[in-house]
Backbone bond lengths (Angstrom), bond angles and torsions (degrees), N, CA, C in turn:
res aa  C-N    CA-C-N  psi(-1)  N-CA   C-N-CA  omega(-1)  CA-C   N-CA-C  phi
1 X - - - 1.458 - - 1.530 108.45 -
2 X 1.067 122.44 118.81 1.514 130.32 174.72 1.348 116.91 -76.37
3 X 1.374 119.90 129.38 1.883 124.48 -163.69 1.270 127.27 -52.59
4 X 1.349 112.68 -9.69 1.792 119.31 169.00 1.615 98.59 -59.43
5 X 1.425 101.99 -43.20 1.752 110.89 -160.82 1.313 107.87 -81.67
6 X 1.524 118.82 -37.39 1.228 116.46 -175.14 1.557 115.79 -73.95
7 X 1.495 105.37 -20.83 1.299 100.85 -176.90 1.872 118.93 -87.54
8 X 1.704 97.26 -11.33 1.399 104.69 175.34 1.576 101.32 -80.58
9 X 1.168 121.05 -20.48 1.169 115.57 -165.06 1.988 109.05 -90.22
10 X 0.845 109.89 -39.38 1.226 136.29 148.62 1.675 118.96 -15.49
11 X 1.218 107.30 -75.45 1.229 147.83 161.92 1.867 110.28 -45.41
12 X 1.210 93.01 -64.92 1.625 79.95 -178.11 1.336 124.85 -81.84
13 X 1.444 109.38 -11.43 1.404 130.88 -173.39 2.085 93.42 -57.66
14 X 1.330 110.89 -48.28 1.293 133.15 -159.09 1.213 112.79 -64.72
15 X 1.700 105.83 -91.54 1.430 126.56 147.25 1.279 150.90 -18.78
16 X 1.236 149.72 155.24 1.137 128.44 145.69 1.489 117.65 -106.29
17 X 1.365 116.63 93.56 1.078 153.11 177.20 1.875 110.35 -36.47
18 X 1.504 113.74 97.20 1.955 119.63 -176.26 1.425 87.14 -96.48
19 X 1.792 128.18 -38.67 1.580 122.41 -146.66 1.638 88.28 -165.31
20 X 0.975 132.01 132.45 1.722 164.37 146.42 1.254 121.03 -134.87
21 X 1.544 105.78 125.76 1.487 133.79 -178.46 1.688 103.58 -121.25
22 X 1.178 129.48 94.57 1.209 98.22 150.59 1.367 125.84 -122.37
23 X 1.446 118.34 150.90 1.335 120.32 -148.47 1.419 103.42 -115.60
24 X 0.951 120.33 125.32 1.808 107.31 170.81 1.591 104.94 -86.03
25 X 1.370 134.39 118.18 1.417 123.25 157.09 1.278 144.12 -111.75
26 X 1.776 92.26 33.72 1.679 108.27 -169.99 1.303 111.56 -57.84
27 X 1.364 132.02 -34.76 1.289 142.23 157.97 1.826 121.45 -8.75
28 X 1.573 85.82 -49.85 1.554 97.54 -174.91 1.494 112.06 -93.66
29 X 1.368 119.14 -1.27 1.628 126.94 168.06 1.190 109.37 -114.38
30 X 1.459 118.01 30.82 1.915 111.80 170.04 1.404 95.47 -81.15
31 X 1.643 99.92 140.73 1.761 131.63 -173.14 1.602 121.12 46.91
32 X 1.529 107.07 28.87 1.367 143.26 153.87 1.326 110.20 -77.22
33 X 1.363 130.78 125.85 1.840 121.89 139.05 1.225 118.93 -9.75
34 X 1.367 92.46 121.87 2.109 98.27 -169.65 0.779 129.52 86.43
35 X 1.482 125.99 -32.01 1.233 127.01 145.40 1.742 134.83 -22.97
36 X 1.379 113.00 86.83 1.603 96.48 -163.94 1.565 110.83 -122.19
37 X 1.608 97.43 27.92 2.023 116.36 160.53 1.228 101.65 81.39
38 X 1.373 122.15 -11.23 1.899 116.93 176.73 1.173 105.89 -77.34
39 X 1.634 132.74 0.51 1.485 99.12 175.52 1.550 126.05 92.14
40 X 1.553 109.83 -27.36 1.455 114.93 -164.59 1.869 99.41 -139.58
41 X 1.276 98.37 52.08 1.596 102.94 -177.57 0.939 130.72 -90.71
42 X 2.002 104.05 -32.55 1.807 122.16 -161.84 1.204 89.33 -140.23
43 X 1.157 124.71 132.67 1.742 153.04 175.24 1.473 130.67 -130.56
44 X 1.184 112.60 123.71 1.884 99.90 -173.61 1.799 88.85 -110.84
45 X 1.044 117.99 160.19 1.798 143.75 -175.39 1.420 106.33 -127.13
46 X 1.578 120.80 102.16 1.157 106.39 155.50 1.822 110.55 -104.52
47 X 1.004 95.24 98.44 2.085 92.14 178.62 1.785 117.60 -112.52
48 X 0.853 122.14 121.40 1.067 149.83 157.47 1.424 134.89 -66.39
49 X 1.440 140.19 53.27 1.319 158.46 179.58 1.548 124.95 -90.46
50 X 1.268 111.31 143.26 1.589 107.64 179.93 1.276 91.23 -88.38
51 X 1.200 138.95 -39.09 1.865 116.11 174.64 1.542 100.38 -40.73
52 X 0.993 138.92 -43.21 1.612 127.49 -170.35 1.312 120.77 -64.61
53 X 1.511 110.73 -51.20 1.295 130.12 -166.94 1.297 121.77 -28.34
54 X 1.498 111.48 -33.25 1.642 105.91 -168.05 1.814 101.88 -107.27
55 X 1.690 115.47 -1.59 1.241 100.99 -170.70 1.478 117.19 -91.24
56 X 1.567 121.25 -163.89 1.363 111.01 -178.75 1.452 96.87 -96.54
57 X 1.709 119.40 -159.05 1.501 126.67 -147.32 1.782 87.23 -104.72
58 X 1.107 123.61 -12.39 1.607 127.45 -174.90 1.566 96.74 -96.44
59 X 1.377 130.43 -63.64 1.428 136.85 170.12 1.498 99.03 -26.72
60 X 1.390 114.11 -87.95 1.847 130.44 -169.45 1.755 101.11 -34.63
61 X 1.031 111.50 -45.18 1.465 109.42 176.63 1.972 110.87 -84.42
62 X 0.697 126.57 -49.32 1.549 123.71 -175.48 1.439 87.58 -59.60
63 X 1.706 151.80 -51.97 1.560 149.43 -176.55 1.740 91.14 -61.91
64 X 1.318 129.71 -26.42 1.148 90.07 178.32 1.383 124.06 -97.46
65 X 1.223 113.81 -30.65 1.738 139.14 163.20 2.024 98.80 -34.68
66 X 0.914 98.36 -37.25 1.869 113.50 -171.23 1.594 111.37 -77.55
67 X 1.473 104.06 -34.88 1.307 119.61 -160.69 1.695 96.72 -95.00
68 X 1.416 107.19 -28.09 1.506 109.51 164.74 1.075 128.08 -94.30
69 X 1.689 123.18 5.39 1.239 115.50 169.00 1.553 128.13 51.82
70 X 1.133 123.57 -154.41 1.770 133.80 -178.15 1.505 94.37 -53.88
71 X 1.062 129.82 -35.69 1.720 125.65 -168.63 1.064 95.51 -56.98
72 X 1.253 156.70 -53.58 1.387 154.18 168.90 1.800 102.13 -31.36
73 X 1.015 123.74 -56.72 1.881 109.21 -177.54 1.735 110.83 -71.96
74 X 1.533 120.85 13.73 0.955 120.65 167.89 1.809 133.85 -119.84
75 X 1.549 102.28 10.90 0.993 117.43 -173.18 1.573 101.40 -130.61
76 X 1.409 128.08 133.75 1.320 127.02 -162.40 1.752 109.39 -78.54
77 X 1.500 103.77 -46.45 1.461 134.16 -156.89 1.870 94.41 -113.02
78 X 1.393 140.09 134.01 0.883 147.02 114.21 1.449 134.17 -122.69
79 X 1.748 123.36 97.58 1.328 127.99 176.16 1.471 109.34 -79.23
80 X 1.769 106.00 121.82 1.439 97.69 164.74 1.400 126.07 -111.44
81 X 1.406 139.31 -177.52 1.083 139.40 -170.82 1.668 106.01 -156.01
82 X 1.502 108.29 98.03 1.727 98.26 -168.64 1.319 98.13 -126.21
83 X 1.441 102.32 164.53 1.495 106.65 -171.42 1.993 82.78 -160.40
């Protein structure tokens, strides 16, 4: 399973999933820092969950960092965007 997928999968496993985007944009950091030629380095998250809804902007991110587990020491770049 390649990390776009694992991380959607990841994600919904957790959540209850209204809106998920995930984007791979390593593309735009080739021969950038972090860049490490696999393709699957830099990722943006747009997810949308009622587990989130009521927390703060540090909470919504530490539930997702949690919800991704070890996949986080394998991805250089993750921008999220939660609501």
């Amino acid at each position: 399973m390649n990390k776009e997928a694992e991380i959607r999968a990841r994600l919904m496993a957790v959540f209850t999933v209204q809106e998920l985007e995930v984007i791979n944009e390593s593309s735009l950091h080739a021969g950038h820092g972090g860049d490490d030629g696999s393709g699957e380095s830099h990722f943006r998250v747009r997810l949308k969950a009622s587990e989130l809804a009521s927390l703060s902007r540090v909470a919504r991110h530490r539930a997702v960092h949690k919800a991704l587990g070890s996949l986080t020491h394998e991805i250089h770049a993750l921008a999220l965007e939660l609501s």
